[in-house]
VODRENSE-794968 format. One record per atom (N, C-alpha, C, O): z, y, x; residue in three letters. Coordinates in pm, whole numbers, padded with zeros to 5 digits, always signed. Layout:
<atoms>
ZYXala...
</atoms>
This chain:
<atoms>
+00000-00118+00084unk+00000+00000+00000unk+00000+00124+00088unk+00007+00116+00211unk-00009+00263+00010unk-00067+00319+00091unk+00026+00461+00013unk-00003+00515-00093unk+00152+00498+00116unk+00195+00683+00031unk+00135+00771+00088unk+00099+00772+00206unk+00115+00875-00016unk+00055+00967+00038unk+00139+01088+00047unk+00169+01149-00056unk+00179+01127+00162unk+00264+01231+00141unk+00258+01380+00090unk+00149+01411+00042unk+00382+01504+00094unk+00309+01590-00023unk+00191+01663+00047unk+00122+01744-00015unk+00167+01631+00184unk+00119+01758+00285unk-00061+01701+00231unk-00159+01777+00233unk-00065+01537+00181unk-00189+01507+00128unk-00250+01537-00009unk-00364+01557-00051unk-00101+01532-00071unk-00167+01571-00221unk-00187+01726-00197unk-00297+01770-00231unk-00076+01834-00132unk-00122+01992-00155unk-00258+02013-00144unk-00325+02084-00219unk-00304+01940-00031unk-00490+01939+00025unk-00581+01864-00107unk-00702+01878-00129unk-00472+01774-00192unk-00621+01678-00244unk-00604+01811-00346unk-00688+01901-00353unk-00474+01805-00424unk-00440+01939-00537unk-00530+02091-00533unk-00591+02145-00626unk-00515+02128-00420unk-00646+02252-00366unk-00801+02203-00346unk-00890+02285-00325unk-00823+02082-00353unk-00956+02045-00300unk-01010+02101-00179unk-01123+02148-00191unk-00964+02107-00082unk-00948+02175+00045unk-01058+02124+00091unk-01136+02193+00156unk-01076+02022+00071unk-01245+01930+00192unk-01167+01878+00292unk-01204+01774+00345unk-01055+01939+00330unk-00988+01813+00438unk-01028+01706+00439unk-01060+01664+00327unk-01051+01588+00582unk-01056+01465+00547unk-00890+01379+00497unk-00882+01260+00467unk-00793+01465+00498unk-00704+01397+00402unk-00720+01424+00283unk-00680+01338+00206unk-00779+01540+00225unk-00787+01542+00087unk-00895+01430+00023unk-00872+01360-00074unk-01036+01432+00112unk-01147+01369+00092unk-01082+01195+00038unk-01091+01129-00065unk-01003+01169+00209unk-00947+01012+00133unk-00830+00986+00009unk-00823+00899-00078unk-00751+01092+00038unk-00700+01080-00125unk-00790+01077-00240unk-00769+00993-00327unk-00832+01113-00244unk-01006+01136-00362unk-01053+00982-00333unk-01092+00902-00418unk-01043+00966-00231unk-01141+00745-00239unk-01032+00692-00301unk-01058+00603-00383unk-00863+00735-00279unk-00762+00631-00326unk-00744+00620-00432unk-00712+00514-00486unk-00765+00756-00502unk-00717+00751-00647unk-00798+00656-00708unk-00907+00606-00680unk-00710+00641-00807unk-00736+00541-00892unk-00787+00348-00861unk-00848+00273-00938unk-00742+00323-00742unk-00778+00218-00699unk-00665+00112-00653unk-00686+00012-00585unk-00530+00161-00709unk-00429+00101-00722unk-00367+00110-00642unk-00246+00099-00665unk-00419+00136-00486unk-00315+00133-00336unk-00240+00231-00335unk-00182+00250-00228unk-00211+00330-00450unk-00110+00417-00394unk+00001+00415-00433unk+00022+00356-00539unk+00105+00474-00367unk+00277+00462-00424unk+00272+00610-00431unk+00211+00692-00363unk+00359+00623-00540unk+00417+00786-00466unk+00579+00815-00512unk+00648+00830-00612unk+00586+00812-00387unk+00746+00850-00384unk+00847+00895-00437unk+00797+01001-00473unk+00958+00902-00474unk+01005+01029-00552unk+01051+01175-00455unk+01022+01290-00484unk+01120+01135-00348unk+01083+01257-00240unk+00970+01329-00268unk+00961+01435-00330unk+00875+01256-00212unk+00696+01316-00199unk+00673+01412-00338unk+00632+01528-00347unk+00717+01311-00449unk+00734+01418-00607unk+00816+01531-00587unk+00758+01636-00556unk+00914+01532-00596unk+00972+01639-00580unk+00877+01772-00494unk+00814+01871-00531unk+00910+01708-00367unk+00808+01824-00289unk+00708+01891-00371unk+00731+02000-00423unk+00585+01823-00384unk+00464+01835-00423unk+00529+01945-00589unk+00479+02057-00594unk+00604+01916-00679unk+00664+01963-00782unk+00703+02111-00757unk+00672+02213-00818unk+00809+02082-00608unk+00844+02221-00583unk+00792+02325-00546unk+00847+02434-00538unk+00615+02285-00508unk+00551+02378-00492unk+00475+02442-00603unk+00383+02518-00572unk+00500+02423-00717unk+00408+02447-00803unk+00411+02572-00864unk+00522+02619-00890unk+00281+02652-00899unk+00354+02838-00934unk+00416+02793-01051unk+00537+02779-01036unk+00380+02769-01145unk+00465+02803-01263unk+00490+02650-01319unk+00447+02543-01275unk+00569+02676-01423unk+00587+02556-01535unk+00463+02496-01576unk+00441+02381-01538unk+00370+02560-01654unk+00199+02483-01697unk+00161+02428-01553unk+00118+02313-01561unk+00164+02481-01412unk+00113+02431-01322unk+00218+02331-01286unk+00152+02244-01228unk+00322+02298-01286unk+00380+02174-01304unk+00352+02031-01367unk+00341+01915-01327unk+00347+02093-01472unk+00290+02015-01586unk+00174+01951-01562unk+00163+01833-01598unk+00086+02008-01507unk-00055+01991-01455unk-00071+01891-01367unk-00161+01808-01377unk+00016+01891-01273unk+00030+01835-01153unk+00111+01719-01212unk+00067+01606-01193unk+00203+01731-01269unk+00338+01598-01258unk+00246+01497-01426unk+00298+01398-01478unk+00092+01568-01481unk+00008+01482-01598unk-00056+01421-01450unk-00013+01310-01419unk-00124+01465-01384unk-00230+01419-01263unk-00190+01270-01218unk-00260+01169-01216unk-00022+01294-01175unk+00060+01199-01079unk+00071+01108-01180unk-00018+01026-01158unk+00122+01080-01265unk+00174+00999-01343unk+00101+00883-01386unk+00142+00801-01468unk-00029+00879-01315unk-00090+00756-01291unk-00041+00636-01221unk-00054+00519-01256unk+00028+00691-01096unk+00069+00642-01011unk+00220+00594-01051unk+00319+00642-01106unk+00177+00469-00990unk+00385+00439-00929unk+00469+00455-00905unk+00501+00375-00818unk+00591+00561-00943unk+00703+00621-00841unk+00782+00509-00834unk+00821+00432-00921unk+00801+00512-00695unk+00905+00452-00614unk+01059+00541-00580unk+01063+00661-00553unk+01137+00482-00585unk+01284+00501-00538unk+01256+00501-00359unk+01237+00394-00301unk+01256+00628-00288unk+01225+00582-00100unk+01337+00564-00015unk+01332+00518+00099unk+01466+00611-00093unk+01593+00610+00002unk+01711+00536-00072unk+01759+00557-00183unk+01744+00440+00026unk+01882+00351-00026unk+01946+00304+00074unk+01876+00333+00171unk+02031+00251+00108unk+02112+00250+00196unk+02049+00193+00358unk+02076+00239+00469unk+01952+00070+00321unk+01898+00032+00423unk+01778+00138+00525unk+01758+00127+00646unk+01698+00261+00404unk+01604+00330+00467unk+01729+00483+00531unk+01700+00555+00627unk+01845+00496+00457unk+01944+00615+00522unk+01984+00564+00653unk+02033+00655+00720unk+01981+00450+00715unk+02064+00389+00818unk+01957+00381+00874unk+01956+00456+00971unk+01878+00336+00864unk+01714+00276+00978unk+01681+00438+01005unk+01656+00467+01122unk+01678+00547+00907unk+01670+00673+00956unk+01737+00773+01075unk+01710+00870+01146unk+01830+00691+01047unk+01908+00768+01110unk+01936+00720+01227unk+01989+00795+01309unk+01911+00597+01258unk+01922+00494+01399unk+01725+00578+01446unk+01713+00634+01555unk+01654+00573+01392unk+01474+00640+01427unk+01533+00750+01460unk+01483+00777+01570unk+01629+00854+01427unk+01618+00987+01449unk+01734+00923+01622unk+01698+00941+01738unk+01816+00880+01596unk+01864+00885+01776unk+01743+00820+01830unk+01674+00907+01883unk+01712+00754+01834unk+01557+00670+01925unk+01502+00760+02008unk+01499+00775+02131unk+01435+00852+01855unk+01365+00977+01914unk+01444+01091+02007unk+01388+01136+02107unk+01569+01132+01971unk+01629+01207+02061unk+01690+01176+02188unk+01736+01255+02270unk+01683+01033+02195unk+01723+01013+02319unk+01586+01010+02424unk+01601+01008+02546unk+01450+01012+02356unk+01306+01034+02413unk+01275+01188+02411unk+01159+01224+02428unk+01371+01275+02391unk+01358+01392+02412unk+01326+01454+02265unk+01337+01577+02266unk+01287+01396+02132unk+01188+01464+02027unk+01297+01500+01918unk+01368+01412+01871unk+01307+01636+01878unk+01394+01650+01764unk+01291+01621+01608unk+01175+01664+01603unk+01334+01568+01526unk+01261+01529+01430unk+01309+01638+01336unk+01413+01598+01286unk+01274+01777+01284unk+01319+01859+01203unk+01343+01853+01055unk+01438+01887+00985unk+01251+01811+01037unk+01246+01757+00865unk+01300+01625+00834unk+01240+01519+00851unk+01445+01644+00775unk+01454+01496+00727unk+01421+01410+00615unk+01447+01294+00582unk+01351+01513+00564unk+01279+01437+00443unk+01147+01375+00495unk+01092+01290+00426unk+01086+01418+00631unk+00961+01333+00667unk+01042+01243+00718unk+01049+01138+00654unk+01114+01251+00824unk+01218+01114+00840unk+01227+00978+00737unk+01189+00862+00750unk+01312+01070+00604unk+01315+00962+00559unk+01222+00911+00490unk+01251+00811+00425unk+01051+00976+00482unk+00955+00926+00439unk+00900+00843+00480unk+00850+00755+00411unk+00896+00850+00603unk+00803+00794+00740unk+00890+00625+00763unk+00830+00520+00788unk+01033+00638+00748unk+01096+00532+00728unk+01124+00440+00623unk+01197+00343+00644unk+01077+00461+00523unk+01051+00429+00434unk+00909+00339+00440unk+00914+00229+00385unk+00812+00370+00491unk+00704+00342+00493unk+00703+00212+00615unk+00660+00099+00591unk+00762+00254+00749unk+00785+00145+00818unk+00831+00032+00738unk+00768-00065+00697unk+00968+00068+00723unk+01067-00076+00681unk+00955-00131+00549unk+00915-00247+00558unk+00922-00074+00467unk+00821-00139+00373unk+00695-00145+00386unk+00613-00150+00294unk+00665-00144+00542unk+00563-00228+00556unk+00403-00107+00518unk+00287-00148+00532unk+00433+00012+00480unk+00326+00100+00423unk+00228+00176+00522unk+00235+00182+00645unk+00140+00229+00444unk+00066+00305+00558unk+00107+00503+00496unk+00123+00534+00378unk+00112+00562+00568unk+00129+00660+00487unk-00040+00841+00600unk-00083+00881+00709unk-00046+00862+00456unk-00129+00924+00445unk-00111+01072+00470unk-00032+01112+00385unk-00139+01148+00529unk-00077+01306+00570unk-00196+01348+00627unk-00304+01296+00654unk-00116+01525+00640unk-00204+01607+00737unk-00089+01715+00788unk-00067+01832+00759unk-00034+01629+00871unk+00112+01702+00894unk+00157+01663+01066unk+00171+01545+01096unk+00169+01725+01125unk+00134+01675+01258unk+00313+01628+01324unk+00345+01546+01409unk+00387+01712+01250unk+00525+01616+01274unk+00562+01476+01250unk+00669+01425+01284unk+00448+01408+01178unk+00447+01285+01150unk+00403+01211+01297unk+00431+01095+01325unk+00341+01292+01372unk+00300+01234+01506unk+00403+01154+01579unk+00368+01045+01623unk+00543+01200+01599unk+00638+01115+01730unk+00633+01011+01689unk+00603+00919+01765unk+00668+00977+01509unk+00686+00891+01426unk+00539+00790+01500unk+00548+00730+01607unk+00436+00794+01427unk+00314+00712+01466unk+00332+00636+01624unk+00301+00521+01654unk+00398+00754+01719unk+00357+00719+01863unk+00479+00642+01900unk+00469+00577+02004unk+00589+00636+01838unk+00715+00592+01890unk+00814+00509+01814unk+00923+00471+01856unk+00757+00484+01692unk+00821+00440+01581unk+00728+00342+01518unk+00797+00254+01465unk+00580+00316+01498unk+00488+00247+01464unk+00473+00292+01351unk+00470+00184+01293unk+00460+00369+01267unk+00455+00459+01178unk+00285+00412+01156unk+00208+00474+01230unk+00234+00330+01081unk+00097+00353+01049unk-00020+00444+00956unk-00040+00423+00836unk-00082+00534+01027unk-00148+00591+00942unk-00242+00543+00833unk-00280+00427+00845unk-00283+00608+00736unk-00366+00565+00636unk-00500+00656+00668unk-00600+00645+00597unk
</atoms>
């Protein structure tokens, strides 16, 4: 399976032409996607108004939400975030943290255009989509 995080939907949501927006556009509707409830939120919190909420959270609701944090992905997070700091890398966002770990321990590929996801990929096995 395949999450797409919010940094993919803001691009697919704008139709940006990104090639992350482009492959969100092949995924939809083809069953491989999860989407998170983190990733919801985000993607939610950016929205201008209430109708553009609405808009966005009719779009999603195709999809699967998943539960991404429970005791086993708060602990594997937080053991990934010393890993990395003892390799020198502060991981700032702990919500990509606990996205990105999430996706390991379950085995996912996750989909972005977010370049803090990088230590993750190079040091963590973090697979891209």
């Amino acid at each position: 399976m395949i999450v797409a995080d919010s940094s993919a939907w803001i691009d697919g949501l704008r139709r940006s032409g990104t090639p992350t927006a482009e492959r969100l556009d092949q995924l939809l509707g083809r069953g491989r996607l999860l989407l998170g409830d983190l990733i919801l939120c985000e993607v939610l919190r950016g929205a201008r108004d209430e109708a553009d909420a609405i808009r966005i959270r009719e779009k999603l609701s195709a999809l699967p939400v998943v539960d991404m944090v429970g005791e086993t992905v708060a602990a594997q997070a937080a053991l990934n975030y010393r890993l990395l700091r003892r390799q020198g890398i502060t991981i700032r966002n702990t919500i990509d943290l606990l996205i990105a770990t999430f996706c390991i321990v379950n085995g996912h590929q996750l989909l972005h255009n977010d370049r803090d996801f990088k230590p993750m990929v190079e040091h963590l096995g973090l697979v891209e989509a």
